[in-house]
PQR file with spaces between the fields and no chain letter, atoms N, CA, C, O and H, PARSE charges and radii, in Angstrom:
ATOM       1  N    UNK     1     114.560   95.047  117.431 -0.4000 1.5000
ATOM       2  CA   UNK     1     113.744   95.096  116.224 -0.0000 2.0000
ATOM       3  C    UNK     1     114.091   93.907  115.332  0.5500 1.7000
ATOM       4  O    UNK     1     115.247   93.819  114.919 -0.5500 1.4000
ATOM       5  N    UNK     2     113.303   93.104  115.045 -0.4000 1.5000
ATOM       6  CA   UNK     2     113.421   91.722  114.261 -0.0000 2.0000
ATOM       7  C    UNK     2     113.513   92.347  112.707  0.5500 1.7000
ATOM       8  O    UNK     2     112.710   93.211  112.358 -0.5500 1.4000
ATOM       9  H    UNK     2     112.364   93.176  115.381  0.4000 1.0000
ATOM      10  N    UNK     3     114.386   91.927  111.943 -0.4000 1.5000
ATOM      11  CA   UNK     3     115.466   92.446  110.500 -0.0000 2.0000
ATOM      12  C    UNK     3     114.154   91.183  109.799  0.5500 1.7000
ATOM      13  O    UNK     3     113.756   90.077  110.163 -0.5500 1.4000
ATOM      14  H    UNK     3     115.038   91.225  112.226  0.4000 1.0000
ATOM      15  N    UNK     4     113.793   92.260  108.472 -0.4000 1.5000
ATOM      16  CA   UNK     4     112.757   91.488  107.689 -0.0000 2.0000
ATOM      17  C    UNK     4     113.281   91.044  106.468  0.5500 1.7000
ATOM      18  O    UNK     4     114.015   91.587  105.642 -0.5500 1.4000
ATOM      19  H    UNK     4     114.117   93.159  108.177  0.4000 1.0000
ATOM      20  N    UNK     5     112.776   89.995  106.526 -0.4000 1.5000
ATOM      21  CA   UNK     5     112.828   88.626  105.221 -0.0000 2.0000
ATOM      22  C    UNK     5     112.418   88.711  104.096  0.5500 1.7000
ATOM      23  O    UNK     5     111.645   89.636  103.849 -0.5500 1.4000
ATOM      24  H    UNK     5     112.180   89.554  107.197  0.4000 1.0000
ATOM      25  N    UNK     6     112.783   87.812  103.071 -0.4000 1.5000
ATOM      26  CA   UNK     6     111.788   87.891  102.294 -0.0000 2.0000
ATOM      27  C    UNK     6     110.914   87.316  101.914  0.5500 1.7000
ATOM      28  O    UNK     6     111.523   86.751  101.006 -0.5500 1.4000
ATOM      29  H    UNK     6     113.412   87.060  103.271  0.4000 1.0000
ATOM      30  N    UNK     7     109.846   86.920  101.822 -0.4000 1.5000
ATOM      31  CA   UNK     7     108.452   85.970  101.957 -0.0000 2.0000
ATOM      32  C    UNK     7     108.425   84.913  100.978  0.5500 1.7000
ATOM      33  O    UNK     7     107.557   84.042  101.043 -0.5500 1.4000
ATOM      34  H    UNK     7     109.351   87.379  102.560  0.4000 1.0000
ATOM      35  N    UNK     8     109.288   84.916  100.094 -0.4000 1.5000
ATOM      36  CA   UNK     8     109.592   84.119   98.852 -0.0000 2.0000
ATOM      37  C    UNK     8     110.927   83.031   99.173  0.5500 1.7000
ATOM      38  O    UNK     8     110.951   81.801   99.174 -0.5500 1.4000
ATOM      39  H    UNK     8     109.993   85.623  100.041  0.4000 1.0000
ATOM      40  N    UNK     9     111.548   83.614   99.327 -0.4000 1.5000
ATOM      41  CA   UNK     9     113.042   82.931   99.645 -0.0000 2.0000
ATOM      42  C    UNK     9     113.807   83.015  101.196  0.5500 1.7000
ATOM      43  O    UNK     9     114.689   82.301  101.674 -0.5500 1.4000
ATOM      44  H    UNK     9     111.529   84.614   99.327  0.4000 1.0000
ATOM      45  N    UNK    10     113.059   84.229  101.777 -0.4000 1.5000
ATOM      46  CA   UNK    10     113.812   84.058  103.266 -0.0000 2.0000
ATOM      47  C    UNK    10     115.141   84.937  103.334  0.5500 1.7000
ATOM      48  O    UNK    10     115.866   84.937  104.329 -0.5500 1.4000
ATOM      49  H    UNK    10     112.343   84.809  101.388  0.4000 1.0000
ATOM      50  N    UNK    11     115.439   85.821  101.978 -0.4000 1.5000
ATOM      51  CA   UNK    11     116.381   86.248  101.590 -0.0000 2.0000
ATOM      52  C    UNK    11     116.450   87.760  102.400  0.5500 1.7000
ATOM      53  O    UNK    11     115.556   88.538  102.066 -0.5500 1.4000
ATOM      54  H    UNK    11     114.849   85.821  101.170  0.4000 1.0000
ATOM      55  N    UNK    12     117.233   88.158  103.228 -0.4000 1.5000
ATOM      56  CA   UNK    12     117.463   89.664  103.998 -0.0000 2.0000
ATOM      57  C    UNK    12     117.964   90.633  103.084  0.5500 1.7000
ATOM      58  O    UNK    12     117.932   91.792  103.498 -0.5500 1.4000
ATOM      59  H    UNK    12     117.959   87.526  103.499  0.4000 1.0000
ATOM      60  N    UNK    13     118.316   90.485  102.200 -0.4000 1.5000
ATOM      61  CA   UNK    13     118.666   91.580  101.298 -0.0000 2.0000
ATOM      62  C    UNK    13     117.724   92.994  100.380  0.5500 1.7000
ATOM      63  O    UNK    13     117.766   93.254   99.178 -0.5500 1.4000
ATOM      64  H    UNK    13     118.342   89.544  101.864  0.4000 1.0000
ATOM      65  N    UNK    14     117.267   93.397  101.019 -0.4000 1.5000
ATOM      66  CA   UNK    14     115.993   93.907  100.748 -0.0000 2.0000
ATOM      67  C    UNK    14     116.625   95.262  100.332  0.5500 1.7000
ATOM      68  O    UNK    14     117.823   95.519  100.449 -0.5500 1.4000
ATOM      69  H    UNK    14     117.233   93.185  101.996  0.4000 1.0000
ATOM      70  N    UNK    15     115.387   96.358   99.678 -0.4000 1.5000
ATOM      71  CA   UNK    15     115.557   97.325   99.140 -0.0000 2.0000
ATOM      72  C    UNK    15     114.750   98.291   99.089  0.5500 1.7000
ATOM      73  O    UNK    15     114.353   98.228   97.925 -0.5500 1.4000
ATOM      74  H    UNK    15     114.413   96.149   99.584  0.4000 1.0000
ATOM      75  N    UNK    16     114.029   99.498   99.765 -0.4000 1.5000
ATOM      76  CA   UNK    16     113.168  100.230   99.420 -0.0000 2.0000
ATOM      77  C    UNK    16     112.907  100.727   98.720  0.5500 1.7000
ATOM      78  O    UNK    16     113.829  101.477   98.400 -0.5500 1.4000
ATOM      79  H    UNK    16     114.352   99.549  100.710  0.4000 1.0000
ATOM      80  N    UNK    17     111.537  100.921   97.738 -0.4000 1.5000
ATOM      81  CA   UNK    17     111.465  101.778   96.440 -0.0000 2.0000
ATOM      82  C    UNK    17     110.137  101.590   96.049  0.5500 1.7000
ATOM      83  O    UNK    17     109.388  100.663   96.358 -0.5500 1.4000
ATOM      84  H    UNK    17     110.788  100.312   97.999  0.4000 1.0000
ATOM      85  N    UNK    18     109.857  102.830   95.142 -0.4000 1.5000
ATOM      86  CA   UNK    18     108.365  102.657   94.546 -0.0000 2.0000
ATOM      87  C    UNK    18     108.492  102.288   93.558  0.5500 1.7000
ATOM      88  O    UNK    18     109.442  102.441   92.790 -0.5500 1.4000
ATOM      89  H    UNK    18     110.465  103.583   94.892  0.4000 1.0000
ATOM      90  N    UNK    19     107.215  101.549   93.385 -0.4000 1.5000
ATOM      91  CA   UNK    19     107.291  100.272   92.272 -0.0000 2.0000
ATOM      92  C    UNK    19     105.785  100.062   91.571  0.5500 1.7000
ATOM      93  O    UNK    19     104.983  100.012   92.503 -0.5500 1.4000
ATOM      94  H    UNK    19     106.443  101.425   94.008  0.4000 1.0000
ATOM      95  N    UNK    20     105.361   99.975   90.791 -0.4000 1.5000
ATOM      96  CA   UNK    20     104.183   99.448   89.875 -0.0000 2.0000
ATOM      97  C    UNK    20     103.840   97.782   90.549  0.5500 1.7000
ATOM      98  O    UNK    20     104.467   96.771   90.234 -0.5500 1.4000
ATOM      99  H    UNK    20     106.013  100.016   90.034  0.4000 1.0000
ATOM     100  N    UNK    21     102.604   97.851   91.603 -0.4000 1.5000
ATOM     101  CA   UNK    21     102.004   96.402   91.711 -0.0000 2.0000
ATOM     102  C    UNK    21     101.067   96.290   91.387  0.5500 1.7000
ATOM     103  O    UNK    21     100.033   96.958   91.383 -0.5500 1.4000
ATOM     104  H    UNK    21     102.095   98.673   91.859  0.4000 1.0000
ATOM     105  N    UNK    22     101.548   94.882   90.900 -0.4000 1.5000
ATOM     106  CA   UNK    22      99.768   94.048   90.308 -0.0000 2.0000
ATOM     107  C    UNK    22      99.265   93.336   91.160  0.5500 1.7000
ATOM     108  O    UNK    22      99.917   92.520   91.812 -0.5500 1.4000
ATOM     109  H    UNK    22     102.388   94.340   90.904  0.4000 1.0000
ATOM     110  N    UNK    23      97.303   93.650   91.362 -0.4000 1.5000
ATOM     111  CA   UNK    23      96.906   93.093   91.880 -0.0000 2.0000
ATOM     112  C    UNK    23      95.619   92.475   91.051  0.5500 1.7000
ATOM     113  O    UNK    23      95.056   92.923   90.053 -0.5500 1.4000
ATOM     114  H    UNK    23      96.773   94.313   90.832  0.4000 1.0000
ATOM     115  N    UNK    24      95.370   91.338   91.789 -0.4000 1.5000
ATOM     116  CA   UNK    24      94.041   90.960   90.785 -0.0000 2.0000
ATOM     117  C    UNK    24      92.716   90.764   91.515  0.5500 1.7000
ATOM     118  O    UNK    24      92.485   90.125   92.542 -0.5500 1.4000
ATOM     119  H    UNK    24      95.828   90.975   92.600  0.4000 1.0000
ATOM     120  N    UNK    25      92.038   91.355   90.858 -0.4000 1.5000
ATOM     121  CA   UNK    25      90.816   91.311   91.384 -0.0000 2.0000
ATOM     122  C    UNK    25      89.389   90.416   90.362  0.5500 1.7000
ATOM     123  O    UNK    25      89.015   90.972   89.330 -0.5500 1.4000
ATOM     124  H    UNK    25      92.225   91.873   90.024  0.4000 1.0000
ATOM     125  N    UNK    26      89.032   89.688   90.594 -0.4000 1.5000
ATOM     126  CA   UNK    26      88.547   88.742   89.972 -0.0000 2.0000
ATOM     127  C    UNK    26      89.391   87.953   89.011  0.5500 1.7000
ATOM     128  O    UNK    26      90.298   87.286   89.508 -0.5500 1.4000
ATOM     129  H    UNK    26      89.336   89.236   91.432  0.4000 1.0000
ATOM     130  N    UNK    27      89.226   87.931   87.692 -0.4000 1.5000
ATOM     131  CA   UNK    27      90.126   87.779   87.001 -0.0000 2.0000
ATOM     132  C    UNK    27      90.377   88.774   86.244  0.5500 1.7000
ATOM     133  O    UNK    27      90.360   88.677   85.017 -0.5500 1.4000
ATOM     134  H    UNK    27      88.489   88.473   87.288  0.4000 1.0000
ATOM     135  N    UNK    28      90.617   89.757   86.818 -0.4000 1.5000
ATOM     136  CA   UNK    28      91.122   91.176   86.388 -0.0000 2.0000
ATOM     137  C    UNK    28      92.691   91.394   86.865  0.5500 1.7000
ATOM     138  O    UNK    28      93.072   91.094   87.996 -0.5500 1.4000
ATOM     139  H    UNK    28      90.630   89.836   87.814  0.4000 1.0000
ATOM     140  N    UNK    29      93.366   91.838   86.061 -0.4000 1.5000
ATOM     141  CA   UNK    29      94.475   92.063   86.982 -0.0000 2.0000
ATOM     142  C    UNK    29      94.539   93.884   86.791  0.5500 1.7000
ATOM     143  O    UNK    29      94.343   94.471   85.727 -0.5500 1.4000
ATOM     144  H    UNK    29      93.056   92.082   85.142  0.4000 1.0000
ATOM     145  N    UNK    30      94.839   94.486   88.027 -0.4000 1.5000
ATOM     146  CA   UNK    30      95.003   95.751   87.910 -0.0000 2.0000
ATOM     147  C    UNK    30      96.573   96.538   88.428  0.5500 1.7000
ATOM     148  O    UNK    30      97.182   96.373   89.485 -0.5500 1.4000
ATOM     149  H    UNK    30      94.998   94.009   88.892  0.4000 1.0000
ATOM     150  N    UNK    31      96.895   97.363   87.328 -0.4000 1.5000
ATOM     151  CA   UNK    31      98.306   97.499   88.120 -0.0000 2.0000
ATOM     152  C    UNK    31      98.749   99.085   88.654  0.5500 1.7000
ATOM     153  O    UNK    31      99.207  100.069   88.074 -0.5500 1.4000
ATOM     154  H    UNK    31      96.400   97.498   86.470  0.4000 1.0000
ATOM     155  N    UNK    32      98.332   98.763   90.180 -0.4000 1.5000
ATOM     156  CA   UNK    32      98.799  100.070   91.122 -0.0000 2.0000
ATOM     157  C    UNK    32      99.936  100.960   91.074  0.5500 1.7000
ATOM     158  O    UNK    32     100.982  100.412   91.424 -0.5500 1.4000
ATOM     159  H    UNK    32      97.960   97.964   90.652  0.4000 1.0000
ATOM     160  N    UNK    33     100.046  102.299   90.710 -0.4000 1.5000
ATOM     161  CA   UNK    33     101.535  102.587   90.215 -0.0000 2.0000
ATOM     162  C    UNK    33     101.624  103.532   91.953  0.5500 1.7000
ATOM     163  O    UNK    33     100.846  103.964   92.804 -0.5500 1.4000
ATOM     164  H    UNK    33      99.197  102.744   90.426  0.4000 1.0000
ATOM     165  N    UNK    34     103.162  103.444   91.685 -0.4000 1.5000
ATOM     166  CA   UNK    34     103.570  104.188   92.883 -0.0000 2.0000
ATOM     167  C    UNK    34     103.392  103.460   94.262  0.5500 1.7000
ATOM     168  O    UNK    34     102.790  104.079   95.139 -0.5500 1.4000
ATOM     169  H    UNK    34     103.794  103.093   90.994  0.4000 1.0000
ATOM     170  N    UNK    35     103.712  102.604   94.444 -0.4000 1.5000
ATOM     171  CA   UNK    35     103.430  101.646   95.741 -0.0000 2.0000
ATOM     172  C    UNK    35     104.707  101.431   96.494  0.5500 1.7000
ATOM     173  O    UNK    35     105.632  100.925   95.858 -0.5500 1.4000
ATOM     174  H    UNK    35     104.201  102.101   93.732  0.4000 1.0000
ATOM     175  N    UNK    36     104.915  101.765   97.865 -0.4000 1.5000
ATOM     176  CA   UNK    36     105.483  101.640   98.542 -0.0000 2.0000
ATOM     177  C    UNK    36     106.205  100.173   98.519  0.5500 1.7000
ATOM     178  O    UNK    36     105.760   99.417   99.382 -0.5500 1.4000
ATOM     179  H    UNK    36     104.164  102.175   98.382  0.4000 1.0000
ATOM     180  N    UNK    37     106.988   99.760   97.891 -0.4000 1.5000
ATOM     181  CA   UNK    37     107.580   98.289   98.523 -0.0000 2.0000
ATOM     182  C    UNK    37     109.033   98.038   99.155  0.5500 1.7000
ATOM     183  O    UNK    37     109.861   98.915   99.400 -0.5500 1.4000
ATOM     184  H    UNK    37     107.350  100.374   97.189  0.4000 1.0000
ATOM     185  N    UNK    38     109.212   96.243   99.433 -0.4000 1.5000
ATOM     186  CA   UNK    38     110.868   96.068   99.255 -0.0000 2.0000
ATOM     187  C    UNK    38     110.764   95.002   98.412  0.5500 1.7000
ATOM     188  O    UNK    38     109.967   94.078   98.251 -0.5500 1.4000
ATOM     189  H    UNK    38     108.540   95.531   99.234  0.4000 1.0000
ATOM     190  N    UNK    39     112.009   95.460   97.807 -0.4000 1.5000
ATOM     191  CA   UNK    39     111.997   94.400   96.812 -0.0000 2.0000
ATOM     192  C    UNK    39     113.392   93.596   97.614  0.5500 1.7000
ATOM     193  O    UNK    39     114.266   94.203   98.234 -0.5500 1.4000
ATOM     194  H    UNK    39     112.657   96.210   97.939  0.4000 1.0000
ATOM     195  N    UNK    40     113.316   91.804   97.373 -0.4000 1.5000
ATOM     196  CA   UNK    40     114.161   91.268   97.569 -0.0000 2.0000
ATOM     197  C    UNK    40     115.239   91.077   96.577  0.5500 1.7000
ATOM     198  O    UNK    40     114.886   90.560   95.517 -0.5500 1.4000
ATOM     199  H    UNK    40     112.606   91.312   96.869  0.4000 1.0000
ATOM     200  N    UNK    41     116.936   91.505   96.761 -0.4000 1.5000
ATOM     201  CA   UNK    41     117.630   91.334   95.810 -0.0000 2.0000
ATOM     202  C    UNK    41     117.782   90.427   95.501  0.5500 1.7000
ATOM     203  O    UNK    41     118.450   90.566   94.476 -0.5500 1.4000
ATOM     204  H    UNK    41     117.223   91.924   97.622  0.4000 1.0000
ATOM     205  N    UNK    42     117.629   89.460   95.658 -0.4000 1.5000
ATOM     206  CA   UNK    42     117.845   87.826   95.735 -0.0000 2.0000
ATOM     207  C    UNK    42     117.207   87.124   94.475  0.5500 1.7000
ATOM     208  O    UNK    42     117.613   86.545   93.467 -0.5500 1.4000
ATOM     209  H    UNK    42     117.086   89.347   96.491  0.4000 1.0000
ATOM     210  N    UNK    43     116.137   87.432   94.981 -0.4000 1.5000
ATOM     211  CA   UNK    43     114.796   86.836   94.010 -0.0000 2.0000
ATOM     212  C    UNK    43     114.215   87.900   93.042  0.5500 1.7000
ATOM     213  O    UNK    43     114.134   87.723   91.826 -0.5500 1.4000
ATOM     214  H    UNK    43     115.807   87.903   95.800  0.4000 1.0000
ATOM     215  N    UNK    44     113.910   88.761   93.540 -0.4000 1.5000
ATOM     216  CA   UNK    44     113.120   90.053   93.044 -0.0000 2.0000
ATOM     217  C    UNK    44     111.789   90.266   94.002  0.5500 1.7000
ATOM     218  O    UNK    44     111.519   91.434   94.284 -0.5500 1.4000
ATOM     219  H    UNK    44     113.975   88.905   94.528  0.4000 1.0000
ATOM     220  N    UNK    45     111.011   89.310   94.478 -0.4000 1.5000
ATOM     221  CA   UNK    45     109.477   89.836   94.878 -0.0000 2.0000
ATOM     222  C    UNK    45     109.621   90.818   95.660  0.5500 1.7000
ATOM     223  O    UNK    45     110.553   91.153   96.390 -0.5500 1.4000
ATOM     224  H    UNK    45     111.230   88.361   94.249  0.4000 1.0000
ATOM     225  N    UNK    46     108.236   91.425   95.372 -0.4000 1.5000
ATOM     226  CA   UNK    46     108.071   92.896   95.799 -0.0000 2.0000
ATOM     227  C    UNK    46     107.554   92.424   97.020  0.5500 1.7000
ATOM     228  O    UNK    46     107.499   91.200   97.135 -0.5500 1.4000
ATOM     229  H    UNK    46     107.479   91.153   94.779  0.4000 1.0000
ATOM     230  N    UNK    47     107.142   93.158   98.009 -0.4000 1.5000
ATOM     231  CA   UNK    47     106.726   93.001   99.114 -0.0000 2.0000
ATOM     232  C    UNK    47     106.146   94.381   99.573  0.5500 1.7000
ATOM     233  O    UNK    47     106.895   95.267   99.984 -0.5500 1.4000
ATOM     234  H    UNK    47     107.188   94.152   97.915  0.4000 1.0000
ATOM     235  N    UNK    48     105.114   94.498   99.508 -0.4000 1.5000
ATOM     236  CA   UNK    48     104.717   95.858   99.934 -0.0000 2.0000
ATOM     237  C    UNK    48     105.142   96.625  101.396  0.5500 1.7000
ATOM     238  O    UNK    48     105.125   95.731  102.242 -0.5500 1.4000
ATOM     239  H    UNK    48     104.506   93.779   99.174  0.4000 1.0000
ATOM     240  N    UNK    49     105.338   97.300  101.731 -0.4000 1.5000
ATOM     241  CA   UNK    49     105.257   98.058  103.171 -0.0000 2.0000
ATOM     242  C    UNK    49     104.355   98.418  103.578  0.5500 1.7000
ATOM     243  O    UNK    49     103.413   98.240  102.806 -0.5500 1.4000
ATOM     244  H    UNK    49     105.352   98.026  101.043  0.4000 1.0000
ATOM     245  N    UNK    50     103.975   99.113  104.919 -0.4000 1.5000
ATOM     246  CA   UNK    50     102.989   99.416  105.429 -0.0000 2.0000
ATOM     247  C    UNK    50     102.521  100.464  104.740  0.5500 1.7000
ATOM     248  O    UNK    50     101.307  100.295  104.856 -0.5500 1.4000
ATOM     249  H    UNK    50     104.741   99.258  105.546  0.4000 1.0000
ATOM     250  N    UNK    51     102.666  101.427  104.104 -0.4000 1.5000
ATOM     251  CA   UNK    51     102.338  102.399  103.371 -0.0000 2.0000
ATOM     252  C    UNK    51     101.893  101.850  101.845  0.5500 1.7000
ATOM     253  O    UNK    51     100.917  102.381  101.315 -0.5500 1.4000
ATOM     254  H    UNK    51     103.652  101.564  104.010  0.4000 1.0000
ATOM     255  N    UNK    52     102.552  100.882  101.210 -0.4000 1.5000
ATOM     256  CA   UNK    52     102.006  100.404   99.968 -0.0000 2.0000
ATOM     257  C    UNK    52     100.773   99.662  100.334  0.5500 1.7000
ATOM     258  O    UNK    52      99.799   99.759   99.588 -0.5500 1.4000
ATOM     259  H    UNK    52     103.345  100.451  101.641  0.4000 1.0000
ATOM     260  N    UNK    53     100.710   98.877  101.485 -0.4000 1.5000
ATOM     261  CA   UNK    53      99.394   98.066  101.970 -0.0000 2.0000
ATOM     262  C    UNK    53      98.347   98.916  102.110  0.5500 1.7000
ATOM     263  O    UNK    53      97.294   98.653  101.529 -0.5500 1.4000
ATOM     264  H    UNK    53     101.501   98.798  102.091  0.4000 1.0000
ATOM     265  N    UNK    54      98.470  100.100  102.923 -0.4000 1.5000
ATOM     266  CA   UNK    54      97.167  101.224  102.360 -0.0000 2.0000
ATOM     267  C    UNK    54      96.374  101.506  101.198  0.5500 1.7000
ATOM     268  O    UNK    54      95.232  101.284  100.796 -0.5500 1.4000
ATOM     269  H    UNK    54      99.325  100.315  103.395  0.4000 1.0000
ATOM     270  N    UNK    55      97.558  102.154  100.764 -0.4000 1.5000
ATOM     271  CA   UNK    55      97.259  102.073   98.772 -0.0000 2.0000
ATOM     272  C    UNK    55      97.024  101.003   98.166  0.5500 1.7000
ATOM     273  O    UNK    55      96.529  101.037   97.039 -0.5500 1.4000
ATOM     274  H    UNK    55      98.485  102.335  101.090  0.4000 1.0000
ATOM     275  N    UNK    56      97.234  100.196   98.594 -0.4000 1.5000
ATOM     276  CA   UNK    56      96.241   98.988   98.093 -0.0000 2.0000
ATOM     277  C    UNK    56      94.882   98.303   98.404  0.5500 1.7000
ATOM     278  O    UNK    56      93.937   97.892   97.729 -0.5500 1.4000
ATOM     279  H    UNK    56      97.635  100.169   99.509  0.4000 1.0000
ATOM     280  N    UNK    57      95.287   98.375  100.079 -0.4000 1.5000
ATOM     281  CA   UNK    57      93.641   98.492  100.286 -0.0000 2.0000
ATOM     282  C    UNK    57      92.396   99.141  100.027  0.5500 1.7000
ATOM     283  O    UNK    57      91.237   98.762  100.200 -0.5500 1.4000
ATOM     284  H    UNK    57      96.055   98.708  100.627  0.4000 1.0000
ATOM     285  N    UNK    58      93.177  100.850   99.297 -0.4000 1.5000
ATOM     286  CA   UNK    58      92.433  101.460   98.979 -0.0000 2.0000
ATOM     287  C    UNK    58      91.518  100.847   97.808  0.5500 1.7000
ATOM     288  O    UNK    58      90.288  100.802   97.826 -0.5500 1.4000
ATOM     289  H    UNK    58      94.118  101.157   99.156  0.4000 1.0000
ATOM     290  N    UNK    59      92.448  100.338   96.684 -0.4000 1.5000
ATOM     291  CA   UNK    59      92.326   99.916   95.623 -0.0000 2.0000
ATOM     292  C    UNK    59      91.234   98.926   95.703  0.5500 1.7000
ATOM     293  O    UNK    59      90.274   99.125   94.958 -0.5500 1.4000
ATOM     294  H    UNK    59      93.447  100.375   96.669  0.4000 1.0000
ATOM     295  N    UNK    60      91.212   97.961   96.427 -0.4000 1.5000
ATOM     296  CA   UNK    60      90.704   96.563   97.013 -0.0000 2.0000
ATOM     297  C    UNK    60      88.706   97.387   97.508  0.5500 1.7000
ATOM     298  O    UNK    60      87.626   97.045   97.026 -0.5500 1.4000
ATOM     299  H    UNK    60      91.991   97.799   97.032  0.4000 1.0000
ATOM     300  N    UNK    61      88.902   98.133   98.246 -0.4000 1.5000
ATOM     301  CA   UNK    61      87.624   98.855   98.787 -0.0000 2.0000
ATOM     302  C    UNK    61      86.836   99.108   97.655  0.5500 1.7000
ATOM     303  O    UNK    61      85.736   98.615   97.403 -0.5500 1.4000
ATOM     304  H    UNK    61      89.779   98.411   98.637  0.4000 1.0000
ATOM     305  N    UNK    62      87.576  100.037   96.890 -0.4000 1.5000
ATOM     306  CA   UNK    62      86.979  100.757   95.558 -0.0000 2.0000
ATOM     307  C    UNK    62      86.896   99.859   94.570  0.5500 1.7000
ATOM     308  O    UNK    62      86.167  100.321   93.691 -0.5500 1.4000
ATOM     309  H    UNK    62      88.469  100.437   97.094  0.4000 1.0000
ATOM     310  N    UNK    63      87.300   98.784   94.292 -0.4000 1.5000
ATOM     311  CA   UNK    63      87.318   98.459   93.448 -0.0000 2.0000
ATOM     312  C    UNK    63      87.840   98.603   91.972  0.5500 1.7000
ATOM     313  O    UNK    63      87.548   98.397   90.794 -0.5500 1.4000
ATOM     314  H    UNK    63      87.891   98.408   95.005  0.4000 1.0000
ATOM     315  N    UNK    64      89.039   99.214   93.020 -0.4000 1.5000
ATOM     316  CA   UNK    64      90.170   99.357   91.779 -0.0000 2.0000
ATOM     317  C    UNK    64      89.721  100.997   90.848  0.5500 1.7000
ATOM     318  O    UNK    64      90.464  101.588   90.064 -0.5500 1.4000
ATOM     319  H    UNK    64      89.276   99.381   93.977  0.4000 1.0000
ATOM     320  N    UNK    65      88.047  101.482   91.336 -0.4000 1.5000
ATOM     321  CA   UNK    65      87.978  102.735   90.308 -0.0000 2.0000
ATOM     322  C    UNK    65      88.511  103.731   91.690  0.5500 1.7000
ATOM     323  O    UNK    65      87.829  104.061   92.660 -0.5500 1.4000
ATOM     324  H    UNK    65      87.444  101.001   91.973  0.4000 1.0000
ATOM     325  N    UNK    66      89.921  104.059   91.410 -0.4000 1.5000
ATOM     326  CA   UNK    66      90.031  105.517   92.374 -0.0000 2.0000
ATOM     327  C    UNK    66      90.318  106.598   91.707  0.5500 1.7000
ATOM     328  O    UNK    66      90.977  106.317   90.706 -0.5500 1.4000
ATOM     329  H    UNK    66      90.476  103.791   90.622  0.4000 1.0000
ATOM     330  N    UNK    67      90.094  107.801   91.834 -0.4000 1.5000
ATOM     331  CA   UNK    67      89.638  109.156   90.825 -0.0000 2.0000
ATOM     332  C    UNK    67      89.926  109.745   92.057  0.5500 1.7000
ATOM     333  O    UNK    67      89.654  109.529   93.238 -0.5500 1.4000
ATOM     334  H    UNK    67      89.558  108.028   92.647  0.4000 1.0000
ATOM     335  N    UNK    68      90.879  110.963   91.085 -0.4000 1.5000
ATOM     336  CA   UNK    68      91.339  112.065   91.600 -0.0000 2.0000
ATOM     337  C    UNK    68      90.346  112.988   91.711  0.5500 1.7000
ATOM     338  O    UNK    68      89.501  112.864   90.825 -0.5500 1.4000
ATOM     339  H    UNK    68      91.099  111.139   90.125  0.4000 1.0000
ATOM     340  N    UNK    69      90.105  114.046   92.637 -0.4000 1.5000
ATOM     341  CA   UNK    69      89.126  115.192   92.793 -0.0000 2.0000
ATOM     342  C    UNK    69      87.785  114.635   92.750  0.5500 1.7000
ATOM     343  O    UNK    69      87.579  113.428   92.622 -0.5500 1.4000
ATOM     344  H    UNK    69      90.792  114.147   93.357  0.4000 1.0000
ATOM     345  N    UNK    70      86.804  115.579   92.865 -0.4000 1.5000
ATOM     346  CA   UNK    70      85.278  115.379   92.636 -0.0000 2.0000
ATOM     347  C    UNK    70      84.935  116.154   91.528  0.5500 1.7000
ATOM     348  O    UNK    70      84.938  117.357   91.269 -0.5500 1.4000
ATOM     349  H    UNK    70      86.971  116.560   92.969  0.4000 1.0000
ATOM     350  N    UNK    71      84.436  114.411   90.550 -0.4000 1.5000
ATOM     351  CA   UNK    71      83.978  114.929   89.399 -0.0000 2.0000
ATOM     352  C    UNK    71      82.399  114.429   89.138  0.5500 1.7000
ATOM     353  O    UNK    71      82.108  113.268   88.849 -0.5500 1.4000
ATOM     354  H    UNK    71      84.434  113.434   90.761  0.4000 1.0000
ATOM     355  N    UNK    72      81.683  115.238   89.254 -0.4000 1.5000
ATOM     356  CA   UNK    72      80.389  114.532   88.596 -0.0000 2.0000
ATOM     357  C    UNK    72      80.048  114.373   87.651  0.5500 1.7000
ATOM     358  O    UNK    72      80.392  115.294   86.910 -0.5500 1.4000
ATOM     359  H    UNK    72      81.919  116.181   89.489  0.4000 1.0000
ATOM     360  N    UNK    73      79.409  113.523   87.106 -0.4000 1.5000
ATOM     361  CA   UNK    73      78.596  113.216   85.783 -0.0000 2.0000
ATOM     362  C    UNK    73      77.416  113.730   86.234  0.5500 1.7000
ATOM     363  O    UNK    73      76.780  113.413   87.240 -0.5500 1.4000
ATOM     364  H    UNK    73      79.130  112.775   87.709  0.4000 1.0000
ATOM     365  N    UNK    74      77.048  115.002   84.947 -0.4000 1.5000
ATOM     366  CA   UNK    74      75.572  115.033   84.792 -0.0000 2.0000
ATOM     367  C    UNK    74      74.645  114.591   84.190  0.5500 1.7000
ATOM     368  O    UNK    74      73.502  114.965   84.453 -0.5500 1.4000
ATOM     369  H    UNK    74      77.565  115.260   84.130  0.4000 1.0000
């Protein structure tokens, strides 16, 4: 199993944890709470995991509006 880096610095010191990411979508920036990442101790950048990359793609699809339950407007 190849030991992962960090995309910023190259730094192995990594850390699992949920974390608040920002993403931007136009010139919007929107910030995803609860996201799977690693953060590098080194530097700091977050780096999402395969599970934060979901939740974000979700975000990315929708357009950033995701809503809990089914609510209609009448």
């Amino acid at each position: 199993m190849k030991k992962l880096s960090c995309q910023q610095c190259n730094g192995q010191n990594l850390k699992a944890k949920l974390a608040t990411y920002p993403i931007m979508m136009g010139e919007k920036q929107i910030n995803i709470g609860r996201v799977s990442v690693r953060e590098c101790l080194d530097c700091h950048e977050l780096m999402p995991a395969e599970k934060g990359q979901e939740k974000i793609g979700i975000h990315y699809k929708t357009g950033g509006n995701v809503s809990l339950g089914n609510k209609s407007s009448a």
